[in-house]
Structures are given as structure tokens and as C-alpha cells.
N, C-alpha and C positions, 0 to 999 in steps of 0.2 A: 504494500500500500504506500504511495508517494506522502512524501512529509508534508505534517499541517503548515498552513500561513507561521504559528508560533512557533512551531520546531526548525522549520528555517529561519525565520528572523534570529533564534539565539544563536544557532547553530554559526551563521555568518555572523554574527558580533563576535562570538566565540573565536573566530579565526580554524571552526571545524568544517567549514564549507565553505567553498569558493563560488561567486556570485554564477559565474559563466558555465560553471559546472551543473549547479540548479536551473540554470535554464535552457543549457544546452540538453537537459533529461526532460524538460518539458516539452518540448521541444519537436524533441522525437516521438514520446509519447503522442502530441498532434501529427504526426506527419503518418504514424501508425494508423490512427485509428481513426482520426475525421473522414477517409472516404466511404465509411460507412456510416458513421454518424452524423456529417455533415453539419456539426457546432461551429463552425468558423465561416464565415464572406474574406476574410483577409486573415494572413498568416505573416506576422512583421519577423520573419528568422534574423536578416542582417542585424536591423534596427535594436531587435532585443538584445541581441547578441554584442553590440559594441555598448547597450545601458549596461549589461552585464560586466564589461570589462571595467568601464566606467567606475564603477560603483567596488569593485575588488581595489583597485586603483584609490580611490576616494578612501579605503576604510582601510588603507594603509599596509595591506597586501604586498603591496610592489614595492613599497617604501620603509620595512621593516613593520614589525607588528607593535608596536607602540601606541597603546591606545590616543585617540584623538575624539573629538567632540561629537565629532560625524555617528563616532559606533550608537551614539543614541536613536539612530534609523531605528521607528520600531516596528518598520516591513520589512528590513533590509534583506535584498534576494529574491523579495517572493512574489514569484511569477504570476499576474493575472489578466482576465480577458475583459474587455472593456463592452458593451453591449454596442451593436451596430458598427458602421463606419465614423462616426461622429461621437464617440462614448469614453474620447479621450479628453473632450471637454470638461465634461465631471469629474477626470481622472487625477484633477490637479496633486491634492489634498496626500493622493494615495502616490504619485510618482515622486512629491519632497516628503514621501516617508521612507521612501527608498525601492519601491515594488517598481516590477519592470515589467510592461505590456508588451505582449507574444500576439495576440490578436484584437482581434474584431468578431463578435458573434451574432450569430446568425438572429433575425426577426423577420417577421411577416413578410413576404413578396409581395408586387404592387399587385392592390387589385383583391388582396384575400377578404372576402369577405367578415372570417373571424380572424380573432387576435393569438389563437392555441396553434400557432404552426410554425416555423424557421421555415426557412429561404439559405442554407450554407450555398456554397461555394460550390460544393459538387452534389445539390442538389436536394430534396426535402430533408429538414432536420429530423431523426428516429430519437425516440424511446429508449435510452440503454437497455431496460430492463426489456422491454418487448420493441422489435424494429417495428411491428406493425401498427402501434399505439403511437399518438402523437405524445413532443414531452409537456404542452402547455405550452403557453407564452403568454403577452410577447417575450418575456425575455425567454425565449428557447434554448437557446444555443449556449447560454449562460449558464441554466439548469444543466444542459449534459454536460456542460465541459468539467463541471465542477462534479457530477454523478459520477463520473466516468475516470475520474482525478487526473482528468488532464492539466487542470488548476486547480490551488485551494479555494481561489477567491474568483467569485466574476462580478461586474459592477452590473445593478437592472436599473430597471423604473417601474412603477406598477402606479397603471392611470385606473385599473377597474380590476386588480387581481394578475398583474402581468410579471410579479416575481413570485406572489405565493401561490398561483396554480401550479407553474412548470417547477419550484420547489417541491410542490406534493406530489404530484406526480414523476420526477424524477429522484426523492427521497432525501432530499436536502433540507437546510435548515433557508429562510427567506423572511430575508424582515424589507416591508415596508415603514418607512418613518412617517412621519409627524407630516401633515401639511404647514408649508411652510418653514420649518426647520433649516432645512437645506434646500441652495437655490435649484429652479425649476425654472423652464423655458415655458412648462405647457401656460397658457393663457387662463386656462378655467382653474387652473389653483387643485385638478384634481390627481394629474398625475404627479408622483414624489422619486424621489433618489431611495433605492434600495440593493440589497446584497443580497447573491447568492452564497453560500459557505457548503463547508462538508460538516464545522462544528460549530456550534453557537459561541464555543471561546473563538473563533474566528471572525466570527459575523463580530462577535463582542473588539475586538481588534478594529476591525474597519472603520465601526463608530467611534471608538476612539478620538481614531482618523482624522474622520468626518467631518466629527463632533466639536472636536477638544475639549470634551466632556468625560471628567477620571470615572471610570467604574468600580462602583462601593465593592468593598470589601467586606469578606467574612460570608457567612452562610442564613440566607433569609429563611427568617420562622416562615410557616404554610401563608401561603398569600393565599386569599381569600377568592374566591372564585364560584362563579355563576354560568351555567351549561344550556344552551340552549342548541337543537339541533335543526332548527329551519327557519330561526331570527323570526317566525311567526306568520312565512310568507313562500318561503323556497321549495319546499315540496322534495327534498335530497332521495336520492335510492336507499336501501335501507345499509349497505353493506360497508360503504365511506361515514354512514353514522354509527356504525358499530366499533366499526375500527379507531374512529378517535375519541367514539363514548371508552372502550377498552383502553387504550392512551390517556387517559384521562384519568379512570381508575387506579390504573400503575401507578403516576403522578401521585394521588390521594395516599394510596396505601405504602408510598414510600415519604409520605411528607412533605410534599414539594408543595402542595395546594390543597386545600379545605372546601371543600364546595359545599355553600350557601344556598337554599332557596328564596328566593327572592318572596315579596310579596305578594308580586303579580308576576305570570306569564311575560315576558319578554314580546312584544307584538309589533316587529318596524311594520312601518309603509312599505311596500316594495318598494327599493329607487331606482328601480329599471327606466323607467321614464323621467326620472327626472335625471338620472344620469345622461341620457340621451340627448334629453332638450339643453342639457348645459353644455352637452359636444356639439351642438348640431349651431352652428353662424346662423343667426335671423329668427332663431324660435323661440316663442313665447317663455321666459324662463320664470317668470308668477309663479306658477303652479308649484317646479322644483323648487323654489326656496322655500312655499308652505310647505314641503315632504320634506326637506333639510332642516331647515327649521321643528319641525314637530320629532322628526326621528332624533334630531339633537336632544329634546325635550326628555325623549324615552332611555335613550343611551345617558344620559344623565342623571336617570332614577337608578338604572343599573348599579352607577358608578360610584352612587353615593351607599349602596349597598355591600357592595367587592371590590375589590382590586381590578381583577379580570374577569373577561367574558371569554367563553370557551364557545366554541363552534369544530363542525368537519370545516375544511378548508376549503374541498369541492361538493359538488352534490351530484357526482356522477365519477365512476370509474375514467384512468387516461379514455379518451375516443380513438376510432381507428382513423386513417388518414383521408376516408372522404367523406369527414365532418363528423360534428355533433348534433345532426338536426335540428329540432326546436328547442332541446335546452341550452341554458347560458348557464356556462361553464362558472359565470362570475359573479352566479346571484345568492353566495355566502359572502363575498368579497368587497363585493361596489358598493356596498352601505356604507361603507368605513373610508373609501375614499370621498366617499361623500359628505362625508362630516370628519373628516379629515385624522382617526385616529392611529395610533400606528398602530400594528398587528405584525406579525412572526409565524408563517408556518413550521411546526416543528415536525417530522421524520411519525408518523402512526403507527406502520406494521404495514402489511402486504395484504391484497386481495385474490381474489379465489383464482383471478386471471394474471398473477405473477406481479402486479404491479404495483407500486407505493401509493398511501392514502396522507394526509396529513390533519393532524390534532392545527385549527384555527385558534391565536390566540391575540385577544385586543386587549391595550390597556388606556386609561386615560392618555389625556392629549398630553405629551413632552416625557411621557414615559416608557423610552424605548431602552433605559436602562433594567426596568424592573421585567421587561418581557424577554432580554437579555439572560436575567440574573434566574429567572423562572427555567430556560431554557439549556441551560450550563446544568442546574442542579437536574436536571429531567434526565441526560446524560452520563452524571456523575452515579445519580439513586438509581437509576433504571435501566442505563445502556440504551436508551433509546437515540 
């Protein structure tokens, strides 16, 4: 198994790994494996490969091992894929931490009418687990590259669920932040900066980043948590609500979370349509702000009751490649962009068709440290 984001960054502070070495092995790991994965639109080998020298050079390698100020890199090494052809824009934060971009990954081709598919380089992006199963999207390519450990780290966005589907469904951990947080091109304020990881101390790394916000220390007492499996509108399969109700369970009976019942039933608005009229130039957006507004209202009552809110991540198994017919893949998801709270897909277990499921988990607005801290202890108590 290729080293995490944090085993390379010591490892190369440490002076036990040389930069050009970690990425000349990712390197090839993409050169292997993407013609049947098809996670990449661009593969940077030259470019990475002289950051890599670079950065050996800088941290004093070539210039004897003498610590210097530099070794404080706290990416140093570590190789990631940036989303798209243009996803080195966001990449500022992460390249002065010392991480070195190998590519560009795969999203939607013009024209697709949903957002669950890649567009690589050589052709539709697959499923690691199943080629026939799409991995989700948009960030697709993101999702496998990091399923697949061709990367620890890929940078997403998610405007309706576009880092924590292809998360769930390719078994990764995927956090969406905070509207607002971090900057954003999109105009409606709904899509955000997020990460794809293999671990949540990974994901927990990039925020850092991101952030420059320290992550609390020590081990948090059961955070309090409220479950609801269809936000009161979504209608999921029965078999992605099993598997993050069971995810969920683990969590409790190892201490991680305390689940609470609420007062009332948990009951949003759909925000299918109001999502849509806020994407959509020239349409009447009244209506969406009464459904933003009142679902804020609701998520509010939640919030003054729990910490978190628990959901499945999706409400259907991966799809196969010629669609998901009439459901949306993103009607556990798009609430949250809607009212802009951050959320974390975490890793569930596996369904009957070979495929990963993911436990959804939100917490109030600027607390993407505590769905962090929730999601470290998930894998520390449980191995999930």
C-alpha cells in the first residue's frame, strides 16, 4: 500500500525519503494503471519531476543535511492530483506547503447531462472496485486516483455532492467545507473547495493547509449525534441505508458518537428545485430562498439538539455507465450545499454488488474541524 500524505511528509523532513523518489513511484503507479481507469485528462511527469528535485534541493539534500527553516513543509513530497485542467488555481495553499502536482483529473465531458461520470484522457473514468459502475462525480477522477493510491491527496469541489458521492462510492474519506470558508469562483455561493483523502488524518492535513486553522488535540468525549435516513424527502434504497445505519452503530458502540432523538422527525423541503432555480441564469429565485431559508430554520433545530447529523451519503448503489435514470444521485447531499454546511463522507462497508457505501456526516456551519476529529476517531475505534 503506497504511503499516506503524513508518512511522506515526515519521512522527507526526516531526510528518509527523497522528494523525486516519491514521485517518480507515483508516477509510474499513473502510467500503470490510468489506461484502464482513466483518472487523469493530463499527466504533468516532466513538471512534477523537476518540483521534485526542487524541493530535495530546497530541504537541503544536495546541500548537506543540516536542518533549515524550509523542513517545516508540512506536505513536503507529497504527491497530489489537482481536479480538472484549471485545479491548480486552488492549489496555491497546498504547492507553498511543499506537495507536488503529477496531474489533472478527470470531470464530466461537455455535454453530460449528469455530474456522476469522468471524461480521462483515455476515455470514460471506471469504478476501481467495479469497471462497470461509475465512481461518482464531479470530482471523479479525484475519487479513483486516490481509491486506487495513485495519490494520497486529490483537491475536489462539490456544488451538489461532487466530492462526497465519488468519495462513497469509491471508499474514501471526502469532506466538503463551509460555504464560504475558502474562496470559490462559483457565483451562487453553492459550490465549495473540498478533498478527496484515503485517511481523515489526511483530509485532517489539507485543512490545515487550507485553513490555517490548528487541529484540537486529545480524544473527543461521544459527540452527540442525530440519524436520519431520507432528511424526510429522499426516498434512498434500502441497502446504502443499512450500511451507514450499521456504520453508525460501530461509531456508537465504540464511543465515537451518542445518538440522540430528536424531538421531532427531521423533515427538509426537498431543495431539488431550489437548487436548480439558483443554477439556472434568469429564474425566479423567491421561491429557493423561502426553501433555504425554512430548511435553515429546520437544520437549526437539529443543531441546537446535536453536534451532528448523520445520513447514507447516497441513496442508491454506484450506477452503471449508461446512467442513473430518474434518480439524483445528490438528493442526500444538495441540502447542505444549500444552506451551506460542511459535511464528510466517511468509508461504510461494501454492498451486495462489490461496491462502497458511505456513512453522511454534517456538522454546524465552520465546523469542519469536529467532522475531522469524529472521523480520525471512526478509524482509530473501528478501522473503518
Amino acid at each position: 500500500m503506497p504511503l499516506s500524505a503524513g508518512e511522506i511528509a515526515a519521512g522527507v523532513r526526516a531526510r528518509e525519503l527523497r522528494v523525486v523518489d516519491v514521485v517518480a513511484a507515483a508516477l509510474e503507479r499513473i502510467e500503470r494503471a490510468d489506461p484502464e481507469l482513466c483518472a487523469f485528462v493530463e499527466v504533468w511527469h516532466e513538471e512534477a519531476l523537476r518540483r521534485a528535485d526542487e524541493l530535495d534541493a530546497l530541504l537541503g539534500r544536495r546541500a548537506g543535511d543540516v536542518p533549515r527553516k524550509e523542513d517545516a513543509l508540512p506536505l513536503a513530497g507529497v504527491p497530489i492530483a489537482v481536479k480538472g485542467r484549471h485545479g491548480l488555481r486552488a492549489a496555491g495553499p497546498l504547492l507553498a506547503a511543499g506537495c507536488v502536482a503529477v496531474g489533472a483529473t478527470s470531470v464530466p465531458g461537455p455535454g453530460t447531462p449528469w455530474q456522476t461520470w469522468g471524461l480521462g484522457a483515455r476515455g470514460r473514468t471506471v469504478n476501481p472496485w467495479r469497471t462497470d459502475r461509475t465512481p461518482g462525480g464531479s470530482s471523479a477522477g479525484a475519487a479513483v486516483a486516490v481509491a486506487a493510491g495513485l495519490v494520497p491527496l486529490a483537491t475536489g469541489s462539490d456544488g451538489a455532492g461532487s466530492v462526497r458521492i465519488p468519495a462513497a462510492w469509491c471508499g474514501v474519506t471526502g469532506l466538503k467545507t463551509t460555504a464560504g470558508r475558502l474562496p470559490s469562483a462559483d457565483r451562487t455561493g453553492l459550490a465549495v473547495q473540498g478533498v478527496l483523502a484515503r485517511s481523515a488524518s489526511d483530509a485532517a492535513s489539507w485543512w490545515r493547509v487550507v485553513s490555517q486553522e490548528p487541529m484540537p488535540t486529545g480524544t473527543p468525549s461521544p459527540v452527540t449525534a442525530v440519524w436520519s435516513s431520507d432528511l424526510g424527502f429522499a426516498g434512498p434504497d434500502p441497502e446504502p441505508v443499512a450500511l451507514a445505519r450499521a456504520a453508525l452503530e460501530r461509531l456508537e458502540a465504540a464511543g465515537v458518537v451518542r445518538l440522540v432523538r430528536p424531538r421531532a422527525p427531521l423533515r427538509l423541503m426537498d431543495p431539488g428545485p431550489a437548487w436548480l432555480a439558483l443554477r439556472t441564469r434568469g429564474a425566479d429565485s423567491g421561491e429557493a430562498h423561502r426553501v433555504r431559508a425554512e430548511n435553515d430554520r429546520r437544520l437549526a433545530g437539529v443543531f441546537a439538539e446535536a453536534e451532528l447529523l448523520l445520513t447514507p451519503t447516497t441513496p442508491t448503489a454506484p450506477h452503471g455507465h449508461d446512467g442513473p435514470g430518474d434518480r439524483y444521485s445528490t438528493s442526500l447531499t444538495w441540502a447542505f450545499n444549500l444552506s451551506g454546511h460542511p459535511a464528510l463522507s466517511l468509508p461504510a462497508g461494501f454492498g451486495g454488488d462489490g461496491c462502497p457505501a458511505g456513512l453522511h456526516l454534517v456538522a454546524p456551519h465552520g465546523r469542519e474541524a469536529l467532522l475531522l476529529a469524529v472521523a480520525r476517531e471512526a478509524e482509530v475505534r473501528t478501522g473503518s
